[in-house]
C-alpha positions as CSV (number, residue, x, y, z in Angstrom):
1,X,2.5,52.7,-80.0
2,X,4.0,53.6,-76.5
3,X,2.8,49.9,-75.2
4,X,4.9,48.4,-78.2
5,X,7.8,50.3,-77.6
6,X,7.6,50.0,-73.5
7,X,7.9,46.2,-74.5
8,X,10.5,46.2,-76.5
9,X,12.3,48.3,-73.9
10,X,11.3,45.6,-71.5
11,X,12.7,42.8,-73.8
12,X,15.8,44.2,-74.2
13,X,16.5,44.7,-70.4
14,X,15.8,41.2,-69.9
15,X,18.4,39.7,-72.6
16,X,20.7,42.6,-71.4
17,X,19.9,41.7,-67.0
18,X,17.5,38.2,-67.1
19,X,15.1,38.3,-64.1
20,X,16.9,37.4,-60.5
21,X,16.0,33.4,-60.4
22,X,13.9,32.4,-57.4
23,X,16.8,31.5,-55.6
24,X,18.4,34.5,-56.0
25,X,15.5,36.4,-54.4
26,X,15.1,34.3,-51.9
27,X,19.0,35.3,-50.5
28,X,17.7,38.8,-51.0
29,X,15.1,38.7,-48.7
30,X,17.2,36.6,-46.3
31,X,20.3,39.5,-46.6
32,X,17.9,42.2,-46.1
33,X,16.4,40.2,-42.4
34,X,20.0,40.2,-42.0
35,X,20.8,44.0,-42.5
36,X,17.8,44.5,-40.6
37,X,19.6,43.1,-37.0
38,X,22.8,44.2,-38.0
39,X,21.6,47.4,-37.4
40,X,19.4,47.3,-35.3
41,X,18.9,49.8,-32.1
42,X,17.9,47.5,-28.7
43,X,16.1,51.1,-27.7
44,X,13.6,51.3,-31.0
45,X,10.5,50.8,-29.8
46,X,9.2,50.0,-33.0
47,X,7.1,46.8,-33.3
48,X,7.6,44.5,-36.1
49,X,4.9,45.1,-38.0
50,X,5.9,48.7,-38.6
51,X,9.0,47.3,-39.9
52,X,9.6,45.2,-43.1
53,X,10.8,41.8,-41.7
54,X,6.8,40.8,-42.3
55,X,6.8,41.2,-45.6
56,X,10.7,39.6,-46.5
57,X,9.8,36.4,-44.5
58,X,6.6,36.3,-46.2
59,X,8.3,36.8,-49.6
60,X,10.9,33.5,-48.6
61,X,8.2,31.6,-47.8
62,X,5.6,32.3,-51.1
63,X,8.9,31.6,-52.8
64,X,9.5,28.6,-51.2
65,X,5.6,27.5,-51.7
66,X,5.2,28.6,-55.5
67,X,9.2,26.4,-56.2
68,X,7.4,23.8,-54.9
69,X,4.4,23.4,-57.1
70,X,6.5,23.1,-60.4
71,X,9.3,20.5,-58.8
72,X,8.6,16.9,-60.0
73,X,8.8,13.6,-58.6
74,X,9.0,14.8,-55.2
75,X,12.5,16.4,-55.8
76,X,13.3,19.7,-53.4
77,X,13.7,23.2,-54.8
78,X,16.9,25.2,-54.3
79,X,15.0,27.6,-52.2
80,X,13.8,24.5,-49.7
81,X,17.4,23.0,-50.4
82,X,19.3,26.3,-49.1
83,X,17.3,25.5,-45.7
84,X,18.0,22.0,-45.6
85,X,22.0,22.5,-46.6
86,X,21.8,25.7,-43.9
87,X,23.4,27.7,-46.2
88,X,20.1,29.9,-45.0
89,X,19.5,29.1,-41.3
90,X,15.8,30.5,-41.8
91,X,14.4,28.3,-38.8
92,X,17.7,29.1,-37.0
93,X,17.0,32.5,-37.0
94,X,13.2,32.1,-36.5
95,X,13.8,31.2,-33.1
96,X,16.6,33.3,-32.3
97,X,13.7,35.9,-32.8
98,X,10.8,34.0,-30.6
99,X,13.9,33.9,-28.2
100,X,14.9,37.8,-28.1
101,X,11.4,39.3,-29.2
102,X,12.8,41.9,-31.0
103,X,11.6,44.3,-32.1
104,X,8.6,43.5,-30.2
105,X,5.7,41.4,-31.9
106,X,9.0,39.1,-33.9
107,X,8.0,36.0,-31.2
108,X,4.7,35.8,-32.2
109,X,6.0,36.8,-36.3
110,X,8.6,33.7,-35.7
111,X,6.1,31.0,-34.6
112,X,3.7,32.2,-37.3
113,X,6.2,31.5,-39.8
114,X,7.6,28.7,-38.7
115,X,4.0,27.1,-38.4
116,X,3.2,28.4,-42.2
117,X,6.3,26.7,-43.3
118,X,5.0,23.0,-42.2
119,X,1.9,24.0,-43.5
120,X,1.9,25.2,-46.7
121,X,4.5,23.4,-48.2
122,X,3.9,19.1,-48.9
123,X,7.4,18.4,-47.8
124,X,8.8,19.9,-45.4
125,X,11.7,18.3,-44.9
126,X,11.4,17.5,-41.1
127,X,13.8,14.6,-41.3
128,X,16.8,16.9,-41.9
129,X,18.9,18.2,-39.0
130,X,18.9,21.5,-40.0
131,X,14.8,21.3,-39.8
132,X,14.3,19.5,-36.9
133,X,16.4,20.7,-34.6
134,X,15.2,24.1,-34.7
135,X,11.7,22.9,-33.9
136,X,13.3,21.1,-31.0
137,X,14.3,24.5,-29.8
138,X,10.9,25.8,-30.5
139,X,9.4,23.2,-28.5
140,X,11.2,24.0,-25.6
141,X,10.5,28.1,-26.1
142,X,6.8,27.1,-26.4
143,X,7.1,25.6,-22.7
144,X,9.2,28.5,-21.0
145,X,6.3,30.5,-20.1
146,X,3.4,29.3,-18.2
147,X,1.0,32.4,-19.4
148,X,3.1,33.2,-22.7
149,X,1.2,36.5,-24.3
150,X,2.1,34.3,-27.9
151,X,0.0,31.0,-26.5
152,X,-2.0,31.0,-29.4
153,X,1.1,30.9,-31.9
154,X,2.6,28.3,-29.9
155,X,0.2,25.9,-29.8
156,X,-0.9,26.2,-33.2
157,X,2.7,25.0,-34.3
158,X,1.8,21.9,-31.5
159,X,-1.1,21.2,-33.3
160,X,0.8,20.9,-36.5
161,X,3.9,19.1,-35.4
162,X,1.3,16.1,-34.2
163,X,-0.6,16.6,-37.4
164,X,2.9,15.8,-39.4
165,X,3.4,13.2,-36.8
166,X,0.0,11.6,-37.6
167,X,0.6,11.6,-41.5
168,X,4.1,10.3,-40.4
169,X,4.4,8.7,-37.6
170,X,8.5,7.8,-37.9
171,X,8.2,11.6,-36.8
172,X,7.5,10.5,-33.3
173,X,11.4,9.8,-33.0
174,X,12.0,13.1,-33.4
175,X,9.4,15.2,-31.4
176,X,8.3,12.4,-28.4
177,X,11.9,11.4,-27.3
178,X,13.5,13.3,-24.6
179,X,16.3,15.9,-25.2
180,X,18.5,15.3,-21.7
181,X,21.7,14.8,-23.6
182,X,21.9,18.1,-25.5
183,X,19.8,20.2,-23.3
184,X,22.4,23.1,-23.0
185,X,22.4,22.9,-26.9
186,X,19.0,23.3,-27.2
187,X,18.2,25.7,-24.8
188,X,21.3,28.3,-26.5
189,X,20.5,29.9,-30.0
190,X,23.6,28.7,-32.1
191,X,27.3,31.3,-32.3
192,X,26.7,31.8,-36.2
193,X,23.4,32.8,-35.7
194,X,23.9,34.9,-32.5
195,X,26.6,36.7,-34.9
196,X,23.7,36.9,-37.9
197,X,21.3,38.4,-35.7
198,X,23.4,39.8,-33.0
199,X,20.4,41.0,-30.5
200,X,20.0,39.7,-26.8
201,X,18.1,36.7,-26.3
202,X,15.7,36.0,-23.3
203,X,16.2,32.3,-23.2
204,X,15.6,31.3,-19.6
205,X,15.2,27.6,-18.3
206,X,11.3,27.2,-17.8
207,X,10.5,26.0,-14.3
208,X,8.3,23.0,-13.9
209,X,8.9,22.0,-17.6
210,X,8.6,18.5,-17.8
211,X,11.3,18.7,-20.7
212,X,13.5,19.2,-17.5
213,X,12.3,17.1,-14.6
214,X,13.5,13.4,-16.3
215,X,15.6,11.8,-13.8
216,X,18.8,10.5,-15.6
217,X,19.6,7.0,-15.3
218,X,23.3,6.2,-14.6
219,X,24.7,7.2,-18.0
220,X,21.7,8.9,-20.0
221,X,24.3,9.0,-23.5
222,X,23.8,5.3,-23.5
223,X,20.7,5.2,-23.0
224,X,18.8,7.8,-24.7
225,X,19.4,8.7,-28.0
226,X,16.7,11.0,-31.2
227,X,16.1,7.2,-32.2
228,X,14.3,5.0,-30.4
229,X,16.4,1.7,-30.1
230,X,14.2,-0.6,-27.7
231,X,11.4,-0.7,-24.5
232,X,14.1,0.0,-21.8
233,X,14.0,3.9,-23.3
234,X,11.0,4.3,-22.4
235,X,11.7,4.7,-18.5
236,X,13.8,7.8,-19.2
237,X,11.4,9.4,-22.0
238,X,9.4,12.6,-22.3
239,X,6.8,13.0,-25.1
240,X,7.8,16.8,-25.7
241,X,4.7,17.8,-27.8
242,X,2.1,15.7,-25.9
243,X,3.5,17.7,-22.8
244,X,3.3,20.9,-24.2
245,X,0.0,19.7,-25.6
246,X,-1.0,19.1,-22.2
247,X,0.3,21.7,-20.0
248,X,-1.7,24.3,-22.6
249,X,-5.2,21.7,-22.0
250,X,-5.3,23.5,-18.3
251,X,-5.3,27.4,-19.3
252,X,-8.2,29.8,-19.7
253,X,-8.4,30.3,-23.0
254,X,-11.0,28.5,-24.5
255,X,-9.4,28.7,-28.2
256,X,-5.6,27.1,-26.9
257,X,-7.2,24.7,-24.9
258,X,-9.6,23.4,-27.4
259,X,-6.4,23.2,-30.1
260,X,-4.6,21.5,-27.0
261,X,-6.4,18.7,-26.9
262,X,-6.6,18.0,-30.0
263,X,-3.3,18.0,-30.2
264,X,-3.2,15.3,-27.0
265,X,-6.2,13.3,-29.4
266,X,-3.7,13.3,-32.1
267,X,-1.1,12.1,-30.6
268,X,-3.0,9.6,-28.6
269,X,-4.9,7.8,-31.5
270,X,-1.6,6.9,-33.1
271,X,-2.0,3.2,-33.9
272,X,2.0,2.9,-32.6
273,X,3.2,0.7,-29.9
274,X,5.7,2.4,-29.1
275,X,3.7,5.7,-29.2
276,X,1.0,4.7,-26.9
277,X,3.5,3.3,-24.1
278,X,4.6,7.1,-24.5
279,X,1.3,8.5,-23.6
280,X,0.6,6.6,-21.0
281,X,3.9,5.7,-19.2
282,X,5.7,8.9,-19.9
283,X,3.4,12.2,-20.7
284,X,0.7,13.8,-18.0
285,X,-1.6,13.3,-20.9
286,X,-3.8,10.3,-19.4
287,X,-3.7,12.3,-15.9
288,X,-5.2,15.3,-18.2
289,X,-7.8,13.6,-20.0
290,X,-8.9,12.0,-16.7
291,X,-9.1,15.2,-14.7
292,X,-10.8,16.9,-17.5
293,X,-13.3,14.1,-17.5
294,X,-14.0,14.0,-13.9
295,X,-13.9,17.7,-14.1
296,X,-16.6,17.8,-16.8
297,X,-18.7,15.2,-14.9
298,X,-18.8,17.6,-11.7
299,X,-20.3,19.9,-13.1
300,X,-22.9,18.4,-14.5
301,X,-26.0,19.8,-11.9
302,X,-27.5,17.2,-9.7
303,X,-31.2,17.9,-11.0
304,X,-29.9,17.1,-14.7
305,X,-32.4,14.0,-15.7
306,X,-30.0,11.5,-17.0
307,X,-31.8,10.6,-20.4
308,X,-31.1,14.7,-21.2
309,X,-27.0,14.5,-20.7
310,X,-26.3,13.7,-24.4
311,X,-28.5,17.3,-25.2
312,X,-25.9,19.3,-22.8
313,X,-23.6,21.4,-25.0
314,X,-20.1,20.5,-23.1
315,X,-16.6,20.8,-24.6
316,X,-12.8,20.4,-23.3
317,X,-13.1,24.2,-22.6
């Protein structure tokens, strides 16, 4: 008897309020990220996991997931749509977090999510502006520290950028040409977000990027541009993700190196033209391979019969 009347109760809140809409939660989570920084103290020493910015990204991106599996005909959700329209700069602010690390822990939080996002959901929308361009920036926070405490996250957001570039490869345009022209723009979180999430960044220019050492030609506008227009490009380029890919195949850790190069294998059995004079005119990836290779066959002992090599258990790392 109490169970029927609890659901009549219930029944007659939801013609009197109807359940928010998916959307509708969706800018709650994001409002309550925002309050979050708002008011945020730069001396708590809080890390983000004792704080509730975990679960509201999680929440915006289940929502974003679960919209997707009843859209038809390919069409994207109003949750995915705010993203693309910016009207919720949810990449925007992920990296002004990886940028700032605060609290401490949000880096590593920020390239989790952003990785989960390309992930989980079947379109993801790359080809928009408002998606790409904050995994440009990402890109180029993945390469600012040589021994990065997040080098796991980072290069398991390389890995899937050249997986969506392998099931795409008109990707390539996006994440293999170089980013001279707009550098300043890239390497700066953008003035509505630094307003949103008003905390201190600790963007720095990373030394011995490769993103940074292209020599210009004459006028670089002209001649470099997100789209590839023709082979005289190519002199100036910089295949950002195979670099980043590469630079991460010579650290310590057996895990990123291994998800390194198969990043660099990724990228370097696309059957593209265009792609291929990339990797071999423009990235350190050959060079890599090579001295991983040679490096490898060094250390295989001298007393090793050669009919037993195939037996010895040897892997990038």
């Amino acid at each position: 008897m109490l169970s029927r009347f609890s659901d009549v109760l219930q029944t007659a809140a939801d013609v009197l309020a109807p359940p928010a809409t998916r959307l509708e939660d969706f800018e709650y989570h994001w409002k309550m990220i925002l309050n979050f920084y708002q008011n945020y103290d730069e001396n708590n020493k809080l890390h983000v996991e004792e704080t509730r910015i975990p679960h509201h990204l999680h929440q915006m991106l289940q929502l974003i997931v679960d919209e997707e599996k009843e859209q038809q005909g390919g069409t994207v959700g109003p949750c995915m749509e705010a993203i693309v329209q910016r009207s919720i700069c949810l990449l925007d602010a992920l990296c002004a977090l990886a940028a700032a690390e605060r609290p401490p822990g949000a880096r590593a939080l920020a390239l989790t999510t952003g990785t989960a996002l390309l992930r989980r959901t079947r379109q993801p929308c790359v080809n928009s502006a408002h998606v790409y361009r904050p995994l440009q920036r990402m890109l180029i926070q993945c390469n600012e520290n040589p021994a990065s405490p997040t080098e796991k996250e980072e290069v398991e957001l390389l890995l899937t950028l050249c997986g969506l570039v392998r099931k795409e490869p008109g990707l390539a345009n996006i994440f293999t040409t170089p980013f001279v022209e707009d550098k300043s723009t890239l390497l700066s979180i953008p003035e509505d977000i630094q307003k949103l999430i008003p905390i201190r960044s600790k963007i720095q220019t990373p030394k011995k990027n490769p993103l940074f050492e292209v020599e210009l030609p004459p006028n670089p506008l002209r001649n470099v541009s997100i789209i590839r227009t023709g082979k005289e490009d190519n002199a100036t380029c910089s295949s950002s993700a195979d670099d980043n890919a590469s630079c991460r195949s010579q650290k310590t850790d057996n895990q990123v190196v291994l998800r390194a190069c198969e990043g660099i294998m990724i990228v370097s059995s696309l059957p593209e033209d265009d792609i291929a004079n990339l990797v071999t005119s423009c990235s350190p990836a050959c060079e890599t391979i090579v001295h991983k290779l040679a490096s490898k066959y060094r250390s295989i002992p001298a007393n090793v019969d050669p009919s037993d090599v195939d037996h010895l258990n040897i892997t990038w790392a």
